[in-house]
C-alpha positions as CSV (number, residue, x, y, z in Angstrom):
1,X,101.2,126.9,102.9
2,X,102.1,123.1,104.0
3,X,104.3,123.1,107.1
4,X,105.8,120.6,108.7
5,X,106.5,120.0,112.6
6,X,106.9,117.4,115.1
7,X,104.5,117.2,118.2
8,X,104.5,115.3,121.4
9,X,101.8,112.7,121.9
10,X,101.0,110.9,124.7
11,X,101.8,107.6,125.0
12,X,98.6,105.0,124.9
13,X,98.5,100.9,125.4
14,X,96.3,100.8,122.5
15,X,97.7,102.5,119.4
16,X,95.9,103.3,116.4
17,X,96.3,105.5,113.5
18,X,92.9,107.1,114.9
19,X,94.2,107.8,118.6
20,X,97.0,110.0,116.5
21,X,94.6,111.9,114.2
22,X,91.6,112.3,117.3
23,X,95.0,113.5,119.5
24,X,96.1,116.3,116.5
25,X,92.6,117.8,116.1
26,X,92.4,118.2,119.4
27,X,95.7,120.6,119.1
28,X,93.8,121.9,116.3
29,X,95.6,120.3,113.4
30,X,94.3,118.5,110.5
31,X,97.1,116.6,109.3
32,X,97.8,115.8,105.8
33,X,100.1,113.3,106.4
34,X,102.1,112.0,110.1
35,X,105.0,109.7,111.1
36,X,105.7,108.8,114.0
37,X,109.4,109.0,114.5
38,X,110.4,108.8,117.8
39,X,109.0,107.1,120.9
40,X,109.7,107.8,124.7
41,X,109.0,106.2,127.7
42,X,105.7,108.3,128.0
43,X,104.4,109.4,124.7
44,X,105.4,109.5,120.7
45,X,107.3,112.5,118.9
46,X,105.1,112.6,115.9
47,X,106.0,114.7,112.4
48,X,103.2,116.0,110.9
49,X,102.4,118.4,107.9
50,X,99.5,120.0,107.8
51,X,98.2,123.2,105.8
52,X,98.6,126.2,107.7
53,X,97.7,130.1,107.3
């Protein structure tokens, strides 16, 4: 089943699509697709789907 849920990331000086990815797998999530929709003064509110069990 795809799900859908927004995660906090933290905030970096250098932002790339690859610090987002490298940040999910390290919560364990291989996204299929992200956004990031919100940013704070320390890190990015991030909606991700992903395919979960």
């Amino acid at each position: 089943m795809i799900t859908t849920n927004n995660f906090e990331i933290k905030k970096t000086q250098n932002l790339t699509s690859s610090y987002i990815e490298n940040e999910l797998n390290l919560m364990g999530i291989r996204p299929l697709r992200w956004a990031i929709v919100n940013v704070c003064e320390d890190s990015y509110s991030v909606s991700v789907s992903y395919e979960s069990s």
